[in-house]
BASEZA-118182 format. One record per residue: residue in three letters; x, z, y of N, C-alpha, C in turn. Coordinates in Angstrom, 1 decimal. Each point is the difference from the previous one (the first is absolute). Layout:
<rs>
R  residuo     n_u     n_w     n_v    ca_u    ca_w    ca_v     c_u     c_w     c_v
R      ALA       X       Z       Y       X       Z       Y       X       Z       Y
...
</rs>
This chain:
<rs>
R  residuo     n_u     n_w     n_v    ca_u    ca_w    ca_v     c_u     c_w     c_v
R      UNK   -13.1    -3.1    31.2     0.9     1.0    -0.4     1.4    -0.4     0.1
R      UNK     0.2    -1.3    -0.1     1.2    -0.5    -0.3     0.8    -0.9     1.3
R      UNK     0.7     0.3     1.0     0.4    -1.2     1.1     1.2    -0.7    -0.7
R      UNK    -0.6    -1.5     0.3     0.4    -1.0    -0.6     1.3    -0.1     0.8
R      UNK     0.6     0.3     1.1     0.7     0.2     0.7     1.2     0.6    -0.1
R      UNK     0.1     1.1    -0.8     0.7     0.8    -0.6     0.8    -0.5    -0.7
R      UNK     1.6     0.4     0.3     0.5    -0.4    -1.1     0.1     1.1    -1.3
R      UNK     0.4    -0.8    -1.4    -0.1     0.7    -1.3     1.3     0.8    -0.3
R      UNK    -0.1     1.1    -0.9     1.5    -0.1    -0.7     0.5    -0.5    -1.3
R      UNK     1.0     0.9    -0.7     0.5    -0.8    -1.3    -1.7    -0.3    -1.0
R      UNK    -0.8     1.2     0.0    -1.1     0.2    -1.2    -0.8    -1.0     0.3
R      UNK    -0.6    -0.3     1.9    -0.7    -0.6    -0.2    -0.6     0.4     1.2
R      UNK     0.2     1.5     0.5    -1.1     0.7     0.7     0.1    -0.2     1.0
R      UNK    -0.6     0.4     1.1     0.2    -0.3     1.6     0.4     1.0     0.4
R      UNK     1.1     0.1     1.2     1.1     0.7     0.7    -0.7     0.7     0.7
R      UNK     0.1     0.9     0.3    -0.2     1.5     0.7     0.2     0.0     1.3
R      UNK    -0.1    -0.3     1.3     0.4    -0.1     1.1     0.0     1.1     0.7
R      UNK     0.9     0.6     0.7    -0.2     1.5     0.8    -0.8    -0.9     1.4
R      UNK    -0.9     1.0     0.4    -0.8     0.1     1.5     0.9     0.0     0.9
R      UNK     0.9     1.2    -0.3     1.0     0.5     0.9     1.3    -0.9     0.3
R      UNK     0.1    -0.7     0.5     1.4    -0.2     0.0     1.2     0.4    -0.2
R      UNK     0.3     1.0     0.5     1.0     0.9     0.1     0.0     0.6    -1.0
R      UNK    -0.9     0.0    -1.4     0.4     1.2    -0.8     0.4    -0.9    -1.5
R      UNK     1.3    -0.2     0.1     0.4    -1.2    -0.8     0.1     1.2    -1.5
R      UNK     0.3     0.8     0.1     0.0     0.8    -1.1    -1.3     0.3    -0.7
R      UNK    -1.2    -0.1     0.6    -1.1     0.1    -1.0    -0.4    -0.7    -0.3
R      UNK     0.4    -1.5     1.0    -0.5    -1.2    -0.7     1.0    -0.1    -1.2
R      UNK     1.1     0.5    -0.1     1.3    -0.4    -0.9    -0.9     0.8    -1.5
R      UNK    -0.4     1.1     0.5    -1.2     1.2    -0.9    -0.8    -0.6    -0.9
R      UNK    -0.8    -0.7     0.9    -1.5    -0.9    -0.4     0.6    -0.8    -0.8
R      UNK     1.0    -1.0     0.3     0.1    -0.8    -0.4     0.2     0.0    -2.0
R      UNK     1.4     1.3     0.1     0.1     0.7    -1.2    -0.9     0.2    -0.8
R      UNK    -1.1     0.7     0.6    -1.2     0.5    -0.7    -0.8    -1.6    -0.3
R      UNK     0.0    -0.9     0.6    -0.8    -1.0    -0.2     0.0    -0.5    -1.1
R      UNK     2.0    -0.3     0.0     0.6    -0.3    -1.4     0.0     0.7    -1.5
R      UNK    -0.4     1.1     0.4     0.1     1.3    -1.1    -1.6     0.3    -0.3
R      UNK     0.0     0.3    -1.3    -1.0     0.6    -0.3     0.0     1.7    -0.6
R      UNK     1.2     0.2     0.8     0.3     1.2    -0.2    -0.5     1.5     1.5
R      UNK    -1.0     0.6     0.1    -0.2     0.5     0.9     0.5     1.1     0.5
R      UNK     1.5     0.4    -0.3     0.6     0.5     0.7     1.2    -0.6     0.9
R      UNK     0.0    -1.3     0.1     1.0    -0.6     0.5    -1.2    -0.1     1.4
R      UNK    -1.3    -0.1     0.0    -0.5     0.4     1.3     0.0     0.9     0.7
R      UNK     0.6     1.2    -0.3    -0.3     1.5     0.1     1.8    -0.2     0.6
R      UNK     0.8    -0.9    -0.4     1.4    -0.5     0.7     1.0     1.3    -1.2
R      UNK    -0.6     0.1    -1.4     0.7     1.1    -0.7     1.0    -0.7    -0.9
R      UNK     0.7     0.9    -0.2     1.0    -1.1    -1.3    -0.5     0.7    -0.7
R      UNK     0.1    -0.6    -1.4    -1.0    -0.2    -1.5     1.6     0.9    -0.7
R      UNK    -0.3     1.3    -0.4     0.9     0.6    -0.9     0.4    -0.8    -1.0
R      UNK     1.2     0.4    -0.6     0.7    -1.1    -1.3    -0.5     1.3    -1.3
R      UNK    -0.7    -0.8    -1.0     0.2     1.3    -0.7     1.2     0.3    -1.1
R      UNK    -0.1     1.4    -0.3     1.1     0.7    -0.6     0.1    -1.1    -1.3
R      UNK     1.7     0.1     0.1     0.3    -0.9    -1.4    -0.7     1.0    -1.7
R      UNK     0.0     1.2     0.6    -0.6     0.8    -1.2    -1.4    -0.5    -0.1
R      UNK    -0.8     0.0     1.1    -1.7     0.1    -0.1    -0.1    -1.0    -1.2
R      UNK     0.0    -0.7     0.0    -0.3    -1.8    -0.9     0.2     0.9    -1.6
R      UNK     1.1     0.1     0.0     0.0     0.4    -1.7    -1.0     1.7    -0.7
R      UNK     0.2     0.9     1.4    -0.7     1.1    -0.2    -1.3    -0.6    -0.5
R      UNK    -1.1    -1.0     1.3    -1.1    -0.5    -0.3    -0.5     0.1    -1.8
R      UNK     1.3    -1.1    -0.3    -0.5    -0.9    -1.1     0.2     1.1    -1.2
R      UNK     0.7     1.1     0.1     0.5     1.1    -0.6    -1.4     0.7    -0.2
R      UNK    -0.6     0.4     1.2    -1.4     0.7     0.2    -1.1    -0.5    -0.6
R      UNK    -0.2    -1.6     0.3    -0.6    -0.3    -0.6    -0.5    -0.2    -1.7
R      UNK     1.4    -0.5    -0.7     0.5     0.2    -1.1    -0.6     1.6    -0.9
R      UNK     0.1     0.8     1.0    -0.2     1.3    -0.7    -1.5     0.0     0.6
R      UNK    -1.1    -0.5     0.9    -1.0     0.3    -0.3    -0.6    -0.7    -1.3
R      UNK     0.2    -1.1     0.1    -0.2    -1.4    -1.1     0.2     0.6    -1.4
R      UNK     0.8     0.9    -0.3     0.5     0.9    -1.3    -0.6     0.9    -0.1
R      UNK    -0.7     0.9     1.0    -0.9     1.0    -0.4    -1.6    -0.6    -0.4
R      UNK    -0.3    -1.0     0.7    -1.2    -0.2     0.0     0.0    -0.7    -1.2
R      UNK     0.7    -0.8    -0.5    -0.1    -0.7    -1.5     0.0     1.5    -0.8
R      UNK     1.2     0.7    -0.2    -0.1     1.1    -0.9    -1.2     1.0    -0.1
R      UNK    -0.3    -0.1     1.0    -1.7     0.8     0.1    -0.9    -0.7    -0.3
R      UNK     0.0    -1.3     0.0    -1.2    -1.1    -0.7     0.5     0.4    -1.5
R      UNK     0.6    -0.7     0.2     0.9     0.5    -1.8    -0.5     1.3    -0.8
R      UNK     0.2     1.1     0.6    -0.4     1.4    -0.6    -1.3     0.5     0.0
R      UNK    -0.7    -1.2     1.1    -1.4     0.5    -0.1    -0.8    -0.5    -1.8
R      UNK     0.8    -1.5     0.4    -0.6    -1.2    -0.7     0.5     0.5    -1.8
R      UNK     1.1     0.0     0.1     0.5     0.4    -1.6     0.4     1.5    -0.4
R      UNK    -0.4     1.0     0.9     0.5     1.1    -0.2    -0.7     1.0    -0.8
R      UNK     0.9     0.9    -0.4    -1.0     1.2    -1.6    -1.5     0.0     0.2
R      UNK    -1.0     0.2    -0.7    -0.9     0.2     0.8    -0.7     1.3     0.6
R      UNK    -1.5    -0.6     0.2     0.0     1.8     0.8    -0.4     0.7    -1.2
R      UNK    -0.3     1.7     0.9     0.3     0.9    -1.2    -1.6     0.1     0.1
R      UNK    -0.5     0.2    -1.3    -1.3     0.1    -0.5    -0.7     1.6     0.9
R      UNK    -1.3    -0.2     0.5    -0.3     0.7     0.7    -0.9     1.3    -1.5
R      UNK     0.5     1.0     0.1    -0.7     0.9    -0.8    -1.1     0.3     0.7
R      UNK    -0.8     0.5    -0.8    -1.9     0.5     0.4     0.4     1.1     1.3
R      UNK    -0.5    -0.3     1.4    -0.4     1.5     0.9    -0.5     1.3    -0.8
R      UNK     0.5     0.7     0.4    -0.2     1.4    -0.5    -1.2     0.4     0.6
R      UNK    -0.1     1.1     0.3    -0.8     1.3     0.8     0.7    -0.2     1.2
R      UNK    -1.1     0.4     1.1     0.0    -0.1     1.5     1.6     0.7     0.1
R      UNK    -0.3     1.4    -0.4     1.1     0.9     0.0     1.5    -0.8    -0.1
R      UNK    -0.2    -0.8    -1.1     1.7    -0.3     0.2     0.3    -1.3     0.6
R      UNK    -1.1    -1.1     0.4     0.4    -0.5     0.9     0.2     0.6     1.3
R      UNK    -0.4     0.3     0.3    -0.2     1.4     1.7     1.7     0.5    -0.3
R      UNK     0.4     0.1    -1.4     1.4     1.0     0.2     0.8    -1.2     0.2
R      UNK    -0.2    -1.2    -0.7     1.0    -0.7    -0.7     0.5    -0.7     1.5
R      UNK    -1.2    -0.4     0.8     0.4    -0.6     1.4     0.7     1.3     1.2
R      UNK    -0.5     1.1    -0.5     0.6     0.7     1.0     1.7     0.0     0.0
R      UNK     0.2     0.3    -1.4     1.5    -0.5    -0.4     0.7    -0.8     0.8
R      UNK    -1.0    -1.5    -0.4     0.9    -0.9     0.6     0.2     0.0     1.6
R      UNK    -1.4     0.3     0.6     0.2     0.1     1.1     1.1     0.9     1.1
R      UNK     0.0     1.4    -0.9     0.4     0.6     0.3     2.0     0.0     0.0
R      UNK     0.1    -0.5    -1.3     1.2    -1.0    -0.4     0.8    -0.8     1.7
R      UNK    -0.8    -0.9     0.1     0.5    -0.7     1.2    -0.2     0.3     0.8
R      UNK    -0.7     1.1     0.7     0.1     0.7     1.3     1.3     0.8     0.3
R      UNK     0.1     0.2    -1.6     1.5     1.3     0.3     1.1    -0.8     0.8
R      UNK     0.2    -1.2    -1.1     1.3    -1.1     0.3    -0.8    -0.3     1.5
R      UNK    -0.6    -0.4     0.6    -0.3    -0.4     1.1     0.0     0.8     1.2
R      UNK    -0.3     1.4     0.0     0.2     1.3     0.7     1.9    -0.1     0.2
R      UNK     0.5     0.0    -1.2     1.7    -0.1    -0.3     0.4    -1.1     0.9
R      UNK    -0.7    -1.5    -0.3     0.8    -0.6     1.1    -0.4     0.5     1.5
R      UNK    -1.0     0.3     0.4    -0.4    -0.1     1.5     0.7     1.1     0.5
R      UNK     0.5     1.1    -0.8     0.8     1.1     0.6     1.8    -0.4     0.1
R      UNK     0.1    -1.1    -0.9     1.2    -0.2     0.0     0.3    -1.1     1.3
R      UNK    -1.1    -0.8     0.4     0.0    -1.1     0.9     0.2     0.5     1.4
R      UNK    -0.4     1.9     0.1    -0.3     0.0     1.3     1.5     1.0    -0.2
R      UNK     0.2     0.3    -0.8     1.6     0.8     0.4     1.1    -0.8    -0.2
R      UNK    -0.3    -1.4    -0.4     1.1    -1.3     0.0     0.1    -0.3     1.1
R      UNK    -1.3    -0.2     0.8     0.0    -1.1     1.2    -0.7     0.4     1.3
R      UNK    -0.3     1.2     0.2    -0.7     0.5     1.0     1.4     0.1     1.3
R      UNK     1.1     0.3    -0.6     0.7     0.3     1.2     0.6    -1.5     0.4
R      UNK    -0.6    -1.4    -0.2     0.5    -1.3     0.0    -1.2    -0.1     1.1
R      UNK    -1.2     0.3    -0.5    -1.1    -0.3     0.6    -0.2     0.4     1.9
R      UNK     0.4     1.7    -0.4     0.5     0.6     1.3     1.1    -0.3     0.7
R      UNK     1.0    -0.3    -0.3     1.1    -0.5     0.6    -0.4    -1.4     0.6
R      UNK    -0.9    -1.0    -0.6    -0.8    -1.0     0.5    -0.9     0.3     1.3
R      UNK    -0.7     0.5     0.0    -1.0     0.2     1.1     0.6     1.0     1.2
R      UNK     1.0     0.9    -0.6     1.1     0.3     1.5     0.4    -1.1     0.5
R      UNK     0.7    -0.9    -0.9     1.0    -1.2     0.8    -0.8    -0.7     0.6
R      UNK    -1.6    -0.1    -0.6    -0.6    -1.0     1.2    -0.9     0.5     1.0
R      UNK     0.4     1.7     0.1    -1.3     0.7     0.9     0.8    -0.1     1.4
R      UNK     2.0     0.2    -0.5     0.8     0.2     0.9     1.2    -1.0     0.4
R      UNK    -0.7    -1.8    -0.8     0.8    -0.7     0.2     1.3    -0.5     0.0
R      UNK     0.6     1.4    -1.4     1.6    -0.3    -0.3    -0.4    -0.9    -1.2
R      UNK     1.4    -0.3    -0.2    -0.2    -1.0    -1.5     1.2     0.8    -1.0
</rs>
């Protein structure tokens, strides 16, 4: 696996030799990548710098998942408790009592999907012109 022949670099590894003579730039490539364990320095890309914002947003995001999830353990764990279930009735008024509810959140749900398509329909359409007809 290994030619004893070869010379090493700084880490240790064995040097990368181009076939080609002439293509001093991919051996210059290989070489990079030999040294790197980074695989876009193979691909010959430069590695974006990230935004001085990104770093603190992160820890910001994080922070506020970390605070929901405790406060939800929290409110499950020490919160009022639940409400005592009274005796089922007659078929009759469970049959009403779920239609209610059901019928309850269809309304609000009907409300948003009409609101969604007269918000954003003409974003949607103006989308699929720009890419039927290739303007931007």
């Amino acid at each position: 696996c290994f030619d004893t022949d070869m010379p090493l670099d700084a880490k240790g590894r064995q040097k990368i030799a181009s076939t080609n003579p002439d293509s001093a730039e991919e051996a210059s490539l290989l070489e990079k990548a030999a040294a790197s364990d980074d695989p876009s320095v193979l691909a010959g890309e430069a590695r974006p710098s990230p935004s001085p914002l990104l770093l603190p947003a992160r820890g910001v995001f994080a922070a506020f998942v970390l605070l929901v999830v405790i406060i939800g353990w929290l409110s499950a764990r020490y919160g009022p408790p639940a409400k005592e279930r009274r005796p089922a009735g007659s078929v009759g008024e469970i049959v009403y009592s779920a239609s209610r509810k059901a019928l309850g959140g269809g309304l609000s749900g009907a409300a948003a999907g009409v609101a969604q398509v007269i918000l954003l329909m003409w974003l949607r359409t103006t989308m699929n012109y720009q890419y039927r007809h290739g303007s931007s």
